[in-house]
N, C-alpha and C positions, 0 to 999 in steps of 0.2 A: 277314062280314068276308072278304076276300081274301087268296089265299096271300103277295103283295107288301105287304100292310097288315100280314099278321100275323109278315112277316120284321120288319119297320121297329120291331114291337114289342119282338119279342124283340132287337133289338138295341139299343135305349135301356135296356132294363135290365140289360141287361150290363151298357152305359157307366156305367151308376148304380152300382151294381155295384162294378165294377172301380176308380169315383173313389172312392169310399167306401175301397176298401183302398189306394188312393195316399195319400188324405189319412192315414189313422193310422200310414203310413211316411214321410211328410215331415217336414223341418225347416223352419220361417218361416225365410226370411234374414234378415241382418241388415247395418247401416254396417262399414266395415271399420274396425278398431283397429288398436291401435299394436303393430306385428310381425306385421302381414299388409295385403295392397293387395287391391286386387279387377282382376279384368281383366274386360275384355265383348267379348263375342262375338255380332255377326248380332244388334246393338241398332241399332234405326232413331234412338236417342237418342245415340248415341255412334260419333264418326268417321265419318257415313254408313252406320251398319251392319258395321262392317267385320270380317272375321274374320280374323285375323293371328296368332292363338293356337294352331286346333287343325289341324291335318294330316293328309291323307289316307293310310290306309293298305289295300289291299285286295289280292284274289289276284282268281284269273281268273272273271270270271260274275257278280262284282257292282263295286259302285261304291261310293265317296263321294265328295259333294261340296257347295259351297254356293253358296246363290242367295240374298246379303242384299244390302239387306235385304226386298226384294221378296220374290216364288218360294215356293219351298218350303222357304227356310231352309238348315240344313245338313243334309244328310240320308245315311245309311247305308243301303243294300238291295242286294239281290241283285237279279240283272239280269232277271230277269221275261222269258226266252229259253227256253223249257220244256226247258232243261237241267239238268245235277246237278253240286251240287257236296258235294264229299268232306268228311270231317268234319275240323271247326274252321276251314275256309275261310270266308271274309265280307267286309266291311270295316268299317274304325276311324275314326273323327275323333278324334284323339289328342292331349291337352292334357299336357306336362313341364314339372313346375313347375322351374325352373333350379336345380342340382349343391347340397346340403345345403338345399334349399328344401322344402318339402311346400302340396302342396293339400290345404287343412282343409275344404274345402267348396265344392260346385254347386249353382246355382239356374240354375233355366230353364223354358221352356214345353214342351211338346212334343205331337209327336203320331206314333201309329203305325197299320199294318196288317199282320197277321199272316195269311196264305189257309193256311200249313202250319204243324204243331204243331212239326215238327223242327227249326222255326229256332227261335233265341234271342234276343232284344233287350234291351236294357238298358244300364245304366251301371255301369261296371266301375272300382276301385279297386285300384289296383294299381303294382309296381315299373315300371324302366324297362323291362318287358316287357308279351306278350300274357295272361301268367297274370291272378290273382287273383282278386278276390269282385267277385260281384255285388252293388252294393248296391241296386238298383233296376231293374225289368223285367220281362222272364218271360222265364223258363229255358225251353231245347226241355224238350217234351213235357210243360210243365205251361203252365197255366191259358190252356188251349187254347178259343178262343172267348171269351176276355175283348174286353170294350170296345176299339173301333176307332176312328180319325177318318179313315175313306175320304176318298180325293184326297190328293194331292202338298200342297192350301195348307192341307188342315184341321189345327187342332189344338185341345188340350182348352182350355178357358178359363180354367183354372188354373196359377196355377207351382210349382215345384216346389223343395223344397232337402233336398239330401241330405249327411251328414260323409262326407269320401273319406279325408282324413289318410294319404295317400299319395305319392309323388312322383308318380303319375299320373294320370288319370281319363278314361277316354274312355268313348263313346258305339258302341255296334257292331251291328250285326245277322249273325249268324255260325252257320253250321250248327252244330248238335249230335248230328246223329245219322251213321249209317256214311256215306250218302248222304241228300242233303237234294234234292227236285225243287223248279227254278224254274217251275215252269209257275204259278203265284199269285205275288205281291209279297209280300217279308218285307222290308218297312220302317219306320226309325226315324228321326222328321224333328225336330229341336228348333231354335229359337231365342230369340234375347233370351238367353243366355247370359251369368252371372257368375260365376267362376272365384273364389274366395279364396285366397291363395297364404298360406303361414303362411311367415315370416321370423324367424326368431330369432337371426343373425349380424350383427352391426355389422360396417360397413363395415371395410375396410383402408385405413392412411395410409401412404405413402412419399412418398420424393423431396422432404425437407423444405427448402425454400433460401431464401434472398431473406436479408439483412443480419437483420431479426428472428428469424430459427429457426437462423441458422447461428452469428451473430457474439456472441462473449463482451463485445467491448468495450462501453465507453459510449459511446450511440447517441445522433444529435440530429438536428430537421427529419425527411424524408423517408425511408421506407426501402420496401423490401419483401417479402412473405410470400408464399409459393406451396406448393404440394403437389398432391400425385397421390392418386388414391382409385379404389379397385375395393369392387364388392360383387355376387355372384350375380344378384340382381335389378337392379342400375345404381345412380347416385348421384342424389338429387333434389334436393341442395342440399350447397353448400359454405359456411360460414362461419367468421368470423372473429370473436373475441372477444378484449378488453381489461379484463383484472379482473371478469371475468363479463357486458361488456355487450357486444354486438352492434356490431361496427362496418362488419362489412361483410360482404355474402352474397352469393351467385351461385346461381340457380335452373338445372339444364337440363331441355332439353327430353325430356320423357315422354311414351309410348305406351302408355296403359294397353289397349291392345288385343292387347300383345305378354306374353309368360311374365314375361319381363326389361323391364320395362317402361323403364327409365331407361341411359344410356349409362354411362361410365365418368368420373368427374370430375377433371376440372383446375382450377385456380382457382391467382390468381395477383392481388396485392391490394396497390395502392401505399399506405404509412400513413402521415399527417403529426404525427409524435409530441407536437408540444405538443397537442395536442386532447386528450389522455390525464388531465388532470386534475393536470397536476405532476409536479415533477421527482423521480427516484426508480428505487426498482423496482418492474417491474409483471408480471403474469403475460399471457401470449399464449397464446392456445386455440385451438387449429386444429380443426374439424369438419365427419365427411361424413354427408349422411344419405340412408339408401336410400331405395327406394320403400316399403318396409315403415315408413320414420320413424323406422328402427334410428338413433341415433346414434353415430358413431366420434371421440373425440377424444383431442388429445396435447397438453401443455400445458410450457411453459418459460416460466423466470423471463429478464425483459430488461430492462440499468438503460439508461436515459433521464434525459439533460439538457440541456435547451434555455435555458440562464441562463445568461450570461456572468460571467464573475468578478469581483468587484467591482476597482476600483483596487487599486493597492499601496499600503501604508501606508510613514510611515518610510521614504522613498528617501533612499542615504546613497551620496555619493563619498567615497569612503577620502581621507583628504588635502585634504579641501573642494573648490573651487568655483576655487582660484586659477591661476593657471597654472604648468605643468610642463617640462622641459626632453622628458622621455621620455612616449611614446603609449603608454602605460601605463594604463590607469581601475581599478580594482576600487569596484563599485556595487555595495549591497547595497541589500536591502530587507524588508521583512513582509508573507508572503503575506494575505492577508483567508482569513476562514472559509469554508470549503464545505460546502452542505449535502448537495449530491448528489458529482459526479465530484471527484479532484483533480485538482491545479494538474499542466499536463504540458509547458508551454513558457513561454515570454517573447517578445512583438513588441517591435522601437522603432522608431522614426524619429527622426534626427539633423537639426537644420535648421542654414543660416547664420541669425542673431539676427534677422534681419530676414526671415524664414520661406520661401527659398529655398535651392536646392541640397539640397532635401532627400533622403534616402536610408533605408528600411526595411531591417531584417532581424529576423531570430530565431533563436530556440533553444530544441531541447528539451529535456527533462529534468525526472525526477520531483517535484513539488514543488522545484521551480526557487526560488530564494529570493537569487542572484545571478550578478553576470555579472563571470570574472575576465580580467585583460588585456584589458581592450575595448579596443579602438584607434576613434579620430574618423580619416577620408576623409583628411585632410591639415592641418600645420598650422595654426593660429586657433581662433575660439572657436564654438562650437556648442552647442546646445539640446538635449538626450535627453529622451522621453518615452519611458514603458512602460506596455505593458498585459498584459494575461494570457490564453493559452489553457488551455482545462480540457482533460479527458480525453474530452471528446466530441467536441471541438472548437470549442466556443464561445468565440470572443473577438469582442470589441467595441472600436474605438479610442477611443470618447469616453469609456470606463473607463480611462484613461490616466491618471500620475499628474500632477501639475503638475511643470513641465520644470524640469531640473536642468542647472546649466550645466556643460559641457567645453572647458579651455582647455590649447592644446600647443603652444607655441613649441620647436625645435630649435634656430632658429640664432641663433650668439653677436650679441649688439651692434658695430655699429659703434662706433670713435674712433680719435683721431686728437688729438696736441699741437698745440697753436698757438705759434709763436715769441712768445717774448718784449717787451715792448714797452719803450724806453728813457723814456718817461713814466712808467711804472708797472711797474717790473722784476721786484718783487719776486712779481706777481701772475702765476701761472699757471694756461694754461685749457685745455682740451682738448674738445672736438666729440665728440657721444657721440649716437647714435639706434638707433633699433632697430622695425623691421618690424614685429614682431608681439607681444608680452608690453608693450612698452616699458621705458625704462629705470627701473630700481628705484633703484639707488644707483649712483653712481663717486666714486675717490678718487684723487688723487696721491700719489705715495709718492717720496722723493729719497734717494739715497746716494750717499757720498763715492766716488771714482772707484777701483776697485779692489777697493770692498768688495762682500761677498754679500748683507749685511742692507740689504733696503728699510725704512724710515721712515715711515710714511705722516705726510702733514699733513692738517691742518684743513681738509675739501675739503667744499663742499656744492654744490648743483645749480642753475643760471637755466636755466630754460627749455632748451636744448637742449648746453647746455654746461659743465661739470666745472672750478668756480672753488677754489682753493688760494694761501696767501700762503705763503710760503717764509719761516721765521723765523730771516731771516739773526741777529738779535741772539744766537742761541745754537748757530750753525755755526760752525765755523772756518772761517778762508779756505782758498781752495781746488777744485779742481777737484770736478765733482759728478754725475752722470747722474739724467733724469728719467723715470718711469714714469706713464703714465694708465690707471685702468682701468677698466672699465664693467660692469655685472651688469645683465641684463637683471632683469623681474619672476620667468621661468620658471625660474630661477638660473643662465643659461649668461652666460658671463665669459669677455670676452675685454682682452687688456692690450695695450702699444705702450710704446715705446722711440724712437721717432720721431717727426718732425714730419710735418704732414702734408706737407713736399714730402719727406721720404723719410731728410733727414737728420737724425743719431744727435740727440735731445735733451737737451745737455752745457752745461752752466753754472759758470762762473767765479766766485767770490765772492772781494772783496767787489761788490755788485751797486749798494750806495745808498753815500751820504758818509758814515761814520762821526762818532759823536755819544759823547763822552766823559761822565758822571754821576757827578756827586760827590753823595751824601745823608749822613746821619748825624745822630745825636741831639747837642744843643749840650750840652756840659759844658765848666763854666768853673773852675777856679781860677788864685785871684787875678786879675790881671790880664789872664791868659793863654783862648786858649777853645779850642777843639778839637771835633770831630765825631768818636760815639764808630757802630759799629754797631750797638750792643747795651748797654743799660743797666737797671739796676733804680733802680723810682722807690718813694716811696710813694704808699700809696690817698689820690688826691686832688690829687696836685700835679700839677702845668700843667707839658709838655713843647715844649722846644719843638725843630721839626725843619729842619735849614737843607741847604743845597746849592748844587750850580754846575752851569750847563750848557758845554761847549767844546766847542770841534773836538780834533781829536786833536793840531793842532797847539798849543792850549792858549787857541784866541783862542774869547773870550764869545759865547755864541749869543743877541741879543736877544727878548725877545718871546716867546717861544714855552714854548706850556702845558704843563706839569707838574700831574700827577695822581698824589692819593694814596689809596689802598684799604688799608683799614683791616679783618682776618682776624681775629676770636678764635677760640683755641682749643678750642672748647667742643664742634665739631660739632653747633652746632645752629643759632647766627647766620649769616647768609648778610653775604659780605663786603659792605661799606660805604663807598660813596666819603666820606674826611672833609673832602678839600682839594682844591679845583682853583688853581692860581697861573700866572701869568706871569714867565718871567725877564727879568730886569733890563738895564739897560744891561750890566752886566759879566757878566750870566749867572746871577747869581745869584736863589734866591729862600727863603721861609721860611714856616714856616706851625704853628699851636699844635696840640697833642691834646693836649681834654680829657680827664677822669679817668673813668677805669672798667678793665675788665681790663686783665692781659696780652694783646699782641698781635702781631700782624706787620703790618708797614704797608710795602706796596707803594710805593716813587716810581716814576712813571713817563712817561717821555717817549716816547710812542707815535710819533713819527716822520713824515712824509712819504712821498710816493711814491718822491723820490728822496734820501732823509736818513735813516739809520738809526734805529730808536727806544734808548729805555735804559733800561735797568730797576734798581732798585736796590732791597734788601729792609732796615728797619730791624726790631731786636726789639726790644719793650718790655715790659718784664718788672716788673709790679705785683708790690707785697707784699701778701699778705694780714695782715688789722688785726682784732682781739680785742681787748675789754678782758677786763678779769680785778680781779676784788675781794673778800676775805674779808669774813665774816659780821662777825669780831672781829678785832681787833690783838694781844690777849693770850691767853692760855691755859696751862693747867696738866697736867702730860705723862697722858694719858688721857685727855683731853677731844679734841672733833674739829671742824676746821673744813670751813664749806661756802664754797667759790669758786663766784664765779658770774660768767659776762660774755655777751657778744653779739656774735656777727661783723657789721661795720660793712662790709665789703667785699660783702654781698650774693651773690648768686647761687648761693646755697644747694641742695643737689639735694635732693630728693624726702625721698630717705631720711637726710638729714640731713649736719654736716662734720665728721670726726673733730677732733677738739681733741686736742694735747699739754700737759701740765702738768710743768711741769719746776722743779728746784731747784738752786740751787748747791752745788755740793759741794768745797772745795777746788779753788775758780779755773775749775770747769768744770760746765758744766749739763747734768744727768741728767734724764730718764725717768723718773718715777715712775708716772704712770699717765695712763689715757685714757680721753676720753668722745668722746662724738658730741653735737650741736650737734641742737634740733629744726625744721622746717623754716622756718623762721623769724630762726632764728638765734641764738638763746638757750642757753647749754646752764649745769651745776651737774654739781659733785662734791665729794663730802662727802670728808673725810681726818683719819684718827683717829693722834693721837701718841702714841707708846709710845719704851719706852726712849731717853728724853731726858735728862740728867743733867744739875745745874746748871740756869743761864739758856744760853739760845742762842737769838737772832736767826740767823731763816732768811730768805732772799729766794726767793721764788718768781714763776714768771712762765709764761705758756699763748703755745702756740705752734699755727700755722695749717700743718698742714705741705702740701706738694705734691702736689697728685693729679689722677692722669688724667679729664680732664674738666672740672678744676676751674680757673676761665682766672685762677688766681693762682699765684704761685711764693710761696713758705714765710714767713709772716711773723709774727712775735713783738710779743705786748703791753707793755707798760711793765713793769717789776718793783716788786712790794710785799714787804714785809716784815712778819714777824709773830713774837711772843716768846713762845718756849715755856719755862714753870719746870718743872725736872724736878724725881727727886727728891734 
């Protein structure tokens, strides 16, 4: 064997050796979990090799540096210059896991060469300084001639993992002794490097904005969330959650090749709230998550409504629908139910009827429920519909209620008299219109000239003009002034006192020829006859009524009709014409009424256009008729008689007709007692004799007397008589 054969020897079983004590100090790596990332360093699998993690540190006479992923890796030695350096000088390749972060743990390859014992190589755990433990390597001046992998590219074929659980971990080759000589290489070359960083801090949230994180009100449609986030190691993701789901994330971009692998997060997230599942309240989740997968969240409650309100119920104008003098409205109405936001304003729009000139407004207000003093654009009549806005904002105009009409006339009607016409004098008209309500009612009204009190007459309306007969038969002659007046529908009223050319409307009576009327009931004795006003007949007999028609100078009006209406006083028959006639060559005329009530019987000569009418009133005043008849004609003093009769005069009320029963008494007929009559007309009364003395014939006799209502005036039945023995 040769002395170069027999080096080669002993140095593979070093390396045997020396891996045998690496392996029973190593730790297998492993994936990283949740609250640690991994970084790489000088991996030909990751970013090109690239190393971005650890940092040179060195004094003067040696080096560090890296060559990935090709070379030598990254490597620490001293500079192989057959110089000296002082003790604890070297250099570092220096891994800081970022401010409250720790490295839990390195895996890596490596490889060294050691020519002097006073250097030291290894991997060191430790603060953010040069101190601490070795946890892997050789210390100067021990395990001096341990296993080598000569050359700058060798290294062992094994990796390595060791716990550092420190904020730092580097790699160093660094004297140990007073003076350490470069004249050999004291180097430590590793690569394929993975760093585990331990995280245990969730990130930090600020800068919460956007209408979802800031705003209390009720939200609708689109809005937006945003926030800011910091975390030692950077933000790897932003999201956004709705009642626990995911609506929206933002990833950034990571460098697992750096300590801090991730930058600092923004996020900023437009959200279209009907997607939410309904209207209501929903919870909003803001989360950041580091590179360790830490997650940072803050969460608030946000009400959402995206429903518009249904219609109004029950829309009501105070006052109805008709027209009004003043632009005045109060509208009310019933809001509908809400399940989410309330009621916080009212839209309308006003149209003309025929769905032009329209005009919108609104108004706010809590649970809004009416609108007072509304005013319409300008007099006429106009359409209102309404709708409703909620507290989010949702309205919709096809939730509008069905339109409600508005109608406002200001101005008074026109009129205006019309002179009189010598055809038809007595008839007065007057011209009346009106712009906008039109006309409701007009009347004429006449007073004597001097006086304050207006009259009105009998005025009704043709078509655009205010017709009135003037009833001279019951004016005095005389001077008179005329007033027209008109009222529109809206109530505005205006009057005149003039014609329409300007002058005073003043009338002279008499205006027709006077017509003289003679009537009255025929009463005759003897030979002689007479016409009475007013007469009492009995129930049943034939009346008969006469008259004359003249001028006022006495001369006979021929021809001309005479009408009688015929009134009972019952208030419940409607008058009755009984007679119509013609008068006679001399004027005169005559006409019968038959039997039935009391009455009043109208004659009347209704007149011409240019001939006054005449009216004349006859009374006829029926008796009411009863019989009456005892049971017996004799009787003995304590025994009692029963009367019995029948009203024959008819029209009987309901509740029956009092009856009087009367006796003679010394020339003159008393009262004894009363009954009532059943509807029908029958009535009884029993009457018991007591102190009677002797014989005595009584005469007795029932009497019908007068009563409101009752269309007979008082009338008595025959008398009977009946003998009582006393004792």
């Amino acid at each position: 064997m040769s002395k170069g054969q027999g080096r080669m020897r002993r140095v593979r079983a070093v390396i045997v050796l020396g891996l045998a004590g690496w392996i029973a100090g190593a730790v297998v790596g492993s994936n990283a979990q949740a609250g640690t990332y991994d970084v790489h360093a000088c991996n030909p699998a990751v970013a090109a090799g690239a190393n971005n993690s650890f940092y040179p540190a060195y004094s003067a006479g040696s080096t560090a540096f890296s060559e990935c992923p090709a070379g030598q890796g990254m490597t620490v030695r001293n500079g192989w210059d057959n110089g000296n350096s002082s003790f604890l000088e070297g250099a570092h390749l220096i891994f800081d896991a970022p401010p409250g972060n720790a490295v839990e743990s390195v895996d890596f390859q490596a490889g060294f060469e050691r020519h002097d014992c006073s250097w030291g190589l290894g991997v060191i755990s430790s603060g953010y300084d040069l101190g601490g433990t070795r946890v892997w390597g050789f210390a100067p001046g021990a395990d001096c001639g341990a296993g080598q992998t000569p050359g700058p590219t060798n290294f062992f074929p094994h990796r390595w993992s060791f716990a550092i659980n420190n904020p730092r971990v580097r790699f160093e080759a660094r004297c140990g002794a007073g003076s350490c000589p470069r004249t050999g290489i004291a180097a430590f070359r590793i690569r394929d490097v993975l760093v585990r960083v331990r995280d245990e801090t969730a990130p930090g949230l600020a800068n919460g904005r956007g209408a979802l994180w800031t705003e209390d009100r009720w939200l609708r449609g689109t809005h937006s969330v945003g926030f800011d986030s910091s975390d030692a190691a950077g933000i790897r993701e932003g999201v956004v959650s709705i009642d626990g789901q995911r609506v929206g994330a933002l990833s950034f971009e990571c460098d697992y090749t750096r300590p801090a692998p991730c930058p600092g997060g923004s996020m900023d997230l437009e959200q279209n709230t009907r997607g939410w599942g309904g209207d209501g309240e929903h919870t909003v989740t803001i989360t950041a998550i580091d590179a360790a997968g830490n997650p940072g969240s803050a969460s608030r409650k946000v009400r959402v409504d995206n429903t518009a309100p249904d219609a109004p119920k029950d829309l009501v104008v105070d006052g109805g629908d008709g027209w009004r003098s003043q632009n005045e409205f109060d509208i009310r109405w019933t809001n509908p139910d809400q399940s989410a936001s309330p009621i916080a304003g009212v839209h309308w729009e006003i149209c003309k009827p025929d769905g032009k000139d329209c005009l919108k407004g609104q108004k706010d207000g809590e649970s809004i429920k009416s609108l007072q003093d509304f005013k319409i654009p300008a007099p006429g009549e106009y359409t209102l519909k309404l709708w409703l806005r909620d507290a989010a904002g949702n309205v919709e105009q096809r939730l509008s209620t069905a339109p409600a009409t508005l109608r406002y006339d200001d101005a008074s009607p026109d009129v205006a008299l019309e002179p009189l016409t010598a055809d038809d004098p007595t008839r007065v008209m007057a011209t009346a219109s009106d712009k906008g309500s039109g006309i409701a009612s007009g009347a004429i009204e006449i007073r004597a000239k001097g006086s304050e009190t207006w009259t009105p007459m009998a005025s009704a309306t043709e078509g655009d003009r205010i017709v009135a007969r003037i009833e001279d038969e019951k004016l005095g002659d005389g001077a008179y002034e005329l007033r027209a007046r008109a009222v529109d529908v809206a109530g505005n009223e205006r009057s005149t006192t003039t014609l329409a050319d300007g002058r005073a409307a003043e009338i002279t009576l008499p205006l027709r020829l006077k017509t003289v009327l003679q009537a009255g009931i025929v009463r005759r004795s003897g030979k002689k006859t007479k016409l009475v006003s007013s007469a009492r007949v009995s129930y049943g007999q034939l009346v008969r009524v006469s008259g004359r028609l003249v001028s006022p100078e006495g001369n006979p009006l021929e021809g001309l009709e005479v009408q009688a209406v015929s009134t009972v006083p019952d208030g419940i028959t409607p008058p009755t014409v009984i007679a119509t006639v013609k008068s006679s060559r001399t004027g005169r005329f005559s006409f019968l009424v038959r039997k039935g009530p009391s009455r009043s019987i109208e004659v009347r000569y209704a007149g011409a256009p240019q001939v006054r009418g005449a009216t004349r009133v006859v009374g006829l005043n029926v008796r009411a008729k009863t019989s009456v008849r005892p049971n017996r004609r004799s009787f003995v003093n304590g025994e009692s008689v029963r009367f019995r009769g029948a009203i024959a005069t008819g029209r009987i009320p309901k509740a029956g007709k009092l009856v009087e029963l009367q006796v003679l008494v010394r020339g003159r007929w008393r009262t004894f007692a009363t009954t009532r009559s059943g509807p029908k007309g029958t009535w009884r009364y029993d009457y018991r004799f007591d102190g009677t003395k002797g014989r005595v014939t009584f005469r007795f006799r029932a009497r019908v007397p007068r009563e409101a209502g009752y269309p007979f005036v008082t009338g008595d039945s025959r008398i009977v008589k009946v003998r009582v023995r006393g004792l």
